[in-house]
Structures are given as C-alpha cells and as structure tokens.
N, C-alpha and C positions, 0 to 999 in steps of 0.2 A: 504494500500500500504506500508507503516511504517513496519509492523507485517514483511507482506514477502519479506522487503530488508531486516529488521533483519535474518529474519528465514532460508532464501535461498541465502541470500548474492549475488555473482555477477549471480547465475543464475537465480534471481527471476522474469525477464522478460519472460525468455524461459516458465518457472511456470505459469505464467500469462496466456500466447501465447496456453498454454495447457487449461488451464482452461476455459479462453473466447472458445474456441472452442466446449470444453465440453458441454459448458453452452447450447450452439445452438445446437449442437445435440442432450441434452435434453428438448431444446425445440419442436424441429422436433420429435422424438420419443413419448413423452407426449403426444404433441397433438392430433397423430395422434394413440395410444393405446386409448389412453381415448375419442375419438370422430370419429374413425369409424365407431363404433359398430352403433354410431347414425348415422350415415351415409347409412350403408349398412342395418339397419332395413329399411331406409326411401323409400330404394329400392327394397323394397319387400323381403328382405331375411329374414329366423328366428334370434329371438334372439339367439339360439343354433349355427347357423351358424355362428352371428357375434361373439359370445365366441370362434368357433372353429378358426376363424380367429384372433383373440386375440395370441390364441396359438400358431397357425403357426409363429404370427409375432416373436413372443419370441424365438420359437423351434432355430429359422432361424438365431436370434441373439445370439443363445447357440449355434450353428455350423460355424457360422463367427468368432465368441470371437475368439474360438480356433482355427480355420483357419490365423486367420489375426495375431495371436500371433504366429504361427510355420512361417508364411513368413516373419514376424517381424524380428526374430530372422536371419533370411539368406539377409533379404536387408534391414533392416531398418525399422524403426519407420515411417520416414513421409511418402517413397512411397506410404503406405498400405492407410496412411490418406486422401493422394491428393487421390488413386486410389474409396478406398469407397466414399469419400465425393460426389466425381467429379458423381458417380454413384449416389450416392444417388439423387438425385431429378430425373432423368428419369426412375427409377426403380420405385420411388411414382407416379408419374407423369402417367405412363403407368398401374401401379395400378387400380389409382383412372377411367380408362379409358374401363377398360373390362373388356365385360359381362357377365352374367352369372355364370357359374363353371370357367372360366378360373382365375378371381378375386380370387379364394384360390393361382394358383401357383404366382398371381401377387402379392399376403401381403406377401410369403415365401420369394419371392428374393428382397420385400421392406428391411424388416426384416431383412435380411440378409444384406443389406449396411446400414442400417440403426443404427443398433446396434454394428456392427463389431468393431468398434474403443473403445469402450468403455471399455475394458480392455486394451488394450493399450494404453490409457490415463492415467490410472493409473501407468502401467508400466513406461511411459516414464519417468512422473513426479519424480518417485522415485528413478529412475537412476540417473537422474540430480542432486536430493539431497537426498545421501542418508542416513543424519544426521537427515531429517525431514520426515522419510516414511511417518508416522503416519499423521502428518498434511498434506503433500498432498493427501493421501489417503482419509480425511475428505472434502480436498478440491473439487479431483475428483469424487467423489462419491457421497458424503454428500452434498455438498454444491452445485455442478454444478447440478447436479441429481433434487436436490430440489427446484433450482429457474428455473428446466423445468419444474418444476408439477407447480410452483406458477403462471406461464405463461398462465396455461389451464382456469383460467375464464377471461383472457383476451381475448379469442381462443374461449370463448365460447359465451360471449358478443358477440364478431366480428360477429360469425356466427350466431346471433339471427338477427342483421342487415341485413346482406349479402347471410347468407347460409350457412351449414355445407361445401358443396361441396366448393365453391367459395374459402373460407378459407384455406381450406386443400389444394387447389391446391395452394393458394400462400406461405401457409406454406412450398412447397414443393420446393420452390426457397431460402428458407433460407441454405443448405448447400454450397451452391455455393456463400455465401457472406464468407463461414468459409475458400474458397481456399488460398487466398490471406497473410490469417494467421498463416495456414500452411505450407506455400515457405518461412515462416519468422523464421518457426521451428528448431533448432541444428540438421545439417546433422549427426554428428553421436549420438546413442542412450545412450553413456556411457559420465559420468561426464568428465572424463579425455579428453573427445573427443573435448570436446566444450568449457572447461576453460581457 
C-alpha cells in the first residue's frame, strides 16, 4: 500500500478500486477457462469440443476488448464496467444451463462479458497515472491476471468436494460482489478529470 501512495500519489485509491476489481474478474475468467473443459467433458462432450469452447471463450473476449474500448472512448470507462460486470454472471449463469449445441453460443456471449473489461482496466489505470504506465500495466495485467490463475487450485479443491458444476455456478456470482467497486470508480476517464 506504501509503494502505490508513493507511486500514484492522490490517485492511488482509484489504482487500487481498478485492481481489486481486476483481480475478481480474473478470478471468474481462470476459473472458468481452466475448469470447463472438465466440466463439459463430464457431460458427454469431446475433448475437441471443450478446446473448441476454450476458443470461442477467448475469440469472444478479442471482440468485447475492442468493443468495450470504442464505447469506452464515447461514454466512459465505468459505464462499460457496471454494464459487463452486471452481465456477467447471467451470461455464465445461462451458460452453465444449456444443452446440447446451444452451450457453444452460451461460452461466446460468456466470453464476451467476461473478458470485455480487461483492456480497459489497463487503460483506465494509466490515464489516472500517467507517470506510472508501466507499473500499472504490471499491476493490471501481471499481477491481477496472476492471482486469478493462483485462485484455480482453490476452485479446484472446492470442486473435488462439491462438484465442478456446483463451483462454477457460485463462481458465477462473484462479479456482482465487483458492482459496488465500481460506483466507487472516477466518473471521468482522464487524470485531470478526477484530481
């Protein structure tokens, strides 16, 4: 905490408020790349199907990135975040729920809120300081990125208890604990806006 009142001075909260947020949507994200696949094997599909759904999930987060970064740009930073976040868990949620072939369009539009914000988290953070790109760019990426992968054999325990499915669906209520941190986020997206 020391580092980033140094490093980002009065706006090291807002830095914070991004990062925590980060953090849980790679925790959601992780766990559910890395422990569908066991999921949707368990349910009779191939393993080629669950790689193909790997992909989609990703594709989906390569067509949001840049989605969410062009509305970014015309309204703002956090609309985009309440709007995916708030989506994300009934887009998992309805996912994890149906059958058959429709399960590929339900991982595309997971994927798609799911991953959306995550170039805009970087972006934000760097606006706010842009003396420290480089360290929040480690921050968002590096570091929030990385204690969502460190999360998965917690996710993975759980579901040795409980169930793959059982997990994932409660995994799928953690974006809606991130709304609340978001309404705490700088209305505007520029340093100047919020100092």
């Amino acid at each position: 905490m020391g580092t980033l009142k140094k490093q980002f001075g009065t706006v090291w909260k807002s830095i914070f408020l991004i990062w925590l947020v980060m953090v849980l949507r790679a925790v959601v994200g992780q766990s559910f790349m890395t422990f569908m696949p066991v999921l949707l094997v368990s349910r009779g599909y191939s393993l080629v199907s669950g790689g193909l759904m790997i992909t989609l999930f990703a594709l989906a987060g390569t067509a949001s990135g840049l989605l969410a970064g062009f509305l970014a740009d015309r309204a703002g930073s956090r609309p985009i975040f309440l709007f995916s976040h708030l989506l994300m868990t009934p887009a998992l949620l309805v996912m994890l729920s149906l059958p058959g072939s429709w399960i590929f369009g339900g991982v595309f539009v997971a994927g798609f809120f799911v991953l959306a914000t995550l170039p805009l988290g970087v972006t934000l953070a760097q606006e706010l300081a842009p003396g420290g790109r480089s360290m929040v760019s480690s921050l968002m990426m590096g570091l929030a990125y990385g204690l969502g992968g460190a999360v998965a054999p917690v996710v993975g325990k759980l579901a040795d208890l409980y169930s793959v499915s059982s997990v994932l669906w409660a995994v799928s209520f953690v974006p809606l604990t991130t709304v609340p941190l978001i309404l705490l986020f700088p209305r505007g997206s520029r340093r100047s806006e919020v100092g």
